[in-house]
VEXDREN-2710 file (C-alpha; in Angstrom, 1 decimal):
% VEXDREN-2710
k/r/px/py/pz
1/UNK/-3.6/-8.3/18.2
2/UNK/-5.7/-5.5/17.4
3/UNK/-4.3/-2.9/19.0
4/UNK/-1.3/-4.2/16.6
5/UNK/-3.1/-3.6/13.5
6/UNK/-4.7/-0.2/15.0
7/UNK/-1.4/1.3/15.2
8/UNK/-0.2/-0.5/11.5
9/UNK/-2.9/2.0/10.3
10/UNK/-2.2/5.0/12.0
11/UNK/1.4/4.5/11.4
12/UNK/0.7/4.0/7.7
13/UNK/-2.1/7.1/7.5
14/UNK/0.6/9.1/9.1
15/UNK/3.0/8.0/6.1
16/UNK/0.6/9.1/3.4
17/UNK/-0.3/12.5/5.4
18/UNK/3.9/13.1/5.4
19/UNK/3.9/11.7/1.3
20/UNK/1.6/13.9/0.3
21/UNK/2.6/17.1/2.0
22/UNK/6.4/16.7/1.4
23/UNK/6.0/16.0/-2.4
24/UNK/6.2/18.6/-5.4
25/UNK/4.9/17.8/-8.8
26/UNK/7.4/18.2/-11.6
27/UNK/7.2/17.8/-16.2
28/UNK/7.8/14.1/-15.5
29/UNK/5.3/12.8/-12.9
30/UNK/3.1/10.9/-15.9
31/UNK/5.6/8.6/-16.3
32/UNK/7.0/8.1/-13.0
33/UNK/3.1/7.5/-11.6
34/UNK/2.8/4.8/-14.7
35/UNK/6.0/3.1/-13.7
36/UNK/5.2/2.9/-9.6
37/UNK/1.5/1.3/-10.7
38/UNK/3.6/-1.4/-12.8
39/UNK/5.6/-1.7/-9.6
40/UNK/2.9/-1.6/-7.5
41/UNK/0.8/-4.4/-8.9
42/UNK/3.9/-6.7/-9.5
43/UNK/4.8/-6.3/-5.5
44/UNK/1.1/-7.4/-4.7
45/UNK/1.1/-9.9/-7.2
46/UNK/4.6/-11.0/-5.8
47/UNK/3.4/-11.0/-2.3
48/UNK/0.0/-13.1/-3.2
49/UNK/1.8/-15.9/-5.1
50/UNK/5.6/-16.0/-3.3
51/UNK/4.1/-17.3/0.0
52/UNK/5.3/-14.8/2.5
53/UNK/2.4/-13.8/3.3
54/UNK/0.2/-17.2/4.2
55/UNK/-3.1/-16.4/5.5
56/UNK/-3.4/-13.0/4.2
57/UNK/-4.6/-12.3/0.2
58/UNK/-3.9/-8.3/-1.2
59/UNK/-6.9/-8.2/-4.2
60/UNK/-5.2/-6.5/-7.3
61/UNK/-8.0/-3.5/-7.9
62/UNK/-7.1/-0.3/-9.0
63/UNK/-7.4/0.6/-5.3
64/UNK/-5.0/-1.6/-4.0
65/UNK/-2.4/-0.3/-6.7
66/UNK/-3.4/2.9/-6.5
67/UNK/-2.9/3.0/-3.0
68/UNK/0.8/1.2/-3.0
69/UNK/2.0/3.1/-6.0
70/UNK/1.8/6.3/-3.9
71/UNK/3.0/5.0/0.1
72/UNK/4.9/2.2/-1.1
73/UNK/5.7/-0.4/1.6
74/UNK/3.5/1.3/4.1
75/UNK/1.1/1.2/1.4
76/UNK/0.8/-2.7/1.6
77/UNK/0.9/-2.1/6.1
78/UNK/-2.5/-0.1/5.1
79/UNK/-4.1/-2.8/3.3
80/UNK/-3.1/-5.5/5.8
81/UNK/-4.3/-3.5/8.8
82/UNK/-7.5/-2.5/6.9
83/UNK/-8.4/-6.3/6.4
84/UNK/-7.6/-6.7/10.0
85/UNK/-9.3/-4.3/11.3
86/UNK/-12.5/-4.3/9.2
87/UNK/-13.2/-8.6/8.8
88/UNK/-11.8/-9.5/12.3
END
């Protein structure tokens, strides 16, 4: 099961290495980055409270967010396989 999380992360840190590179900064990014941190912390709120993830709990921290609002989906992989791999 390890091994399973171990590649979650990589996976995921690939993600963000490929986000960050392919992405140009435009006039509008303010509000585009304020709208994916709404986004963001609604998803992980979403996620906490909705059940579909049981034994698993995302904190809402600016870090959290913060790192969702820029991956995205992958984003919340990250987290998961960060709990994994750092309180198993």
């Amino acid at each position: 099961m390890r091994i399973v999380w171990l590649g979650v992360l990589i996976v995921s840190s690939c993600s963000l290495a490929f986000l960050l590179l392919r992405r140009k900064v435009h006039g509008g990014w303010f509000l585009r980055f304020g709208t994916h941190l709404v986004l963001s912390a609604f998803a992980i709120y979403a996620l906490n409270f909705s059940g579909w993830i049981t034994d698993w709990y995302i904190p809402l921290n600016p870090a959290t967010i913060g790192t969702v609002a820029v991956l995205g989906v992958p984003g919340i992989g990250l987290i998961l396989g960060l709990q994994q791999i750092l309180y198993a």
